[in-house]
C-alpha positions as CSV (number, residue, x, y, z in Angstrom):
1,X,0.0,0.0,0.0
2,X,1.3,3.4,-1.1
3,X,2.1,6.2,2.2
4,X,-0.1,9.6,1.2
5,X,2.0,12.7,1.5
6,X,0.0,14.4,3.8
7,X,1.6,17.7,5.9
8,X,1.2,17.5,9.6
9,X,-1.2,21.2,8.7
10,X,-3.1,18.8,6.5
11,X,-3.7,16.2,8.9
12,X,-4.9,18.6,11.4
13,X,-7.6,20.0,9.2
14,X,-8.4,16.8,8.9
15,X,-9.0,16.3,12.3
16,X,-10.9,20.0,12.4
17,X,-13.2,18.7,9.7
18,X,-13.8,15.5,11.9
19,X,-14.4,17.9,14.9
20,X,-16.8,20.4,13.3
21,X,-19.0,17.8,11.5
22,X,-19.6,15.5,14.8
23,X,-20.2,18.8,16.8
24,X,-23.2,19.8,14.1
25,X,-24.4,16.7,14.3
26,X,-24.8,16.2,17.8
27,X,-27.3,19.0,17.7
28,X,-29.1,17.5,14.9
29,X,-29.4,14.3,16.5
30,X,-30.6,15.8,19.5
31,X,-32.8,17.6,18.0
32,X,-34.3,14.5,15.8
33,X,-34.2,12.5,19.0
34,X,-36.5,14.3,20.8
35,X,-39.3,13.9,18.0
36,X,-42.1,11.4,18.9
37,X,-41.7,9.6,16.0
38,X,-38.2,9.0,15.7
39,X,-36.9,5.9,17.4
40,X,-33.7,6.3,18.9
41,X,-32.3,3.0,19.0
42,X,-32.4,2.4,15.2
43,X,-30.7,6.6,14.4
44,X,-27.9,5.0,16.9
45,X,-27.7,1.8,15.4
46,X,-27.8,3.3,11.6
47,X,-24.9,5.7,12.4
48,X,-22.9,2.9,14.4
49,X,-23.4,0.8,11.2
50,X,-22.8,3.9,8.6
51,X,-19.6,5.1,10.6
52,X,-17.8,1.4,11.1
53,X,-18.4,0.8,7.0
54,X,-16.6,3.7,6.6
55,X,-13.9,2.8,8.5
56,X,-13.7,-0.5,6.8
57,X,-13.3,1.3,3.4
58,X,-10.3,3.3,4.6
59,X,-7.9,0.9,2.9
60,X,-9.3,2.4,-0.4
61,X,-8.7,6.2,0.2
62,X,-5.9,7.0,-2.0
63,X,-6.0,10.8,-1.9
64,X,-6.1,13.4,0.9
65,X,-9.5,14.6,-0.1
66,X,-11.2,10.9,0.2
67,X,-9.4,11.2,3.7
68,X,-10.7,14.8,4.3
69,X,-14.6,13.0,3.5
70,X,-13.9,10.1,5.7
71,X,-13.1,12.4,8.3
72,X,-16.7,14.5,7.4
73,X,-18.9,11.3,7.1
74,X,-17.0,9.6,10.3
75,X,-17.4,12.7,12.4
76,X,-21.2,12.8,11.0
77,X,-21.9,9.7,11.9
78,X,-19.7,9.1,15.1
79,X,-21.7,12.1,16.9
80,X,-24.9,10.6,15.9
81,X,-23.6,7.9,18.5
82,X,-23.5,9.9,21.5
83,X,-26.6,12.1,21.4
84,X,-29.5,9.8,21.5
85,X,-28.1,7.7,24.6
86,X,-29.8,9.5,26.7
87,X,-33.3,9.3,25.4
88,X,-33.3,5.7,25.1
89,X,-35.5,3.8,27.0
């Protein structure tokens, strides 16, 4: 497998896209949580299942922008995991 050439300043936005996405959607999912007719369980299931078949695709990124929306959909999906914990019954 072929190393990317990724700068450390790279990397790090990265990480800030990661950050900024799972932030956002931690209020999202809180907010979708709390409607009657959403079922928490299966929004935290779905993004448990979304986010680890991204991270079994990682292998295939081969370019720092596939990286930079792995870190986007992982962060969505990730702080999807979190928010409806607390509303489940």
């Amino acid at each position: 497998m072929k190393e990317l050439d990724v700068s450390k300043a790279d990397a790090s936005l990265i990480l800030s896209v990661l950050g900024a996405c799972s932030t956002v959607s931690r209020i999202i999912t809180g907010l979708l949580a709390d409607h009657p007719r959403i079922d928490c369980i299966v929004l935290h299931n779905g993004a448990a299942i979304i986010a680890g078949i991204a991270t079994c695709c990682v292998s295939l990124l081969n370019s720092y922008w596939l990286l930079m929306l792995y870190g986007a959909i992982f962060g969505i999906f990730t702080g999807r995991l979190y928010s409806p914990i607390t509303d489940m019954h």
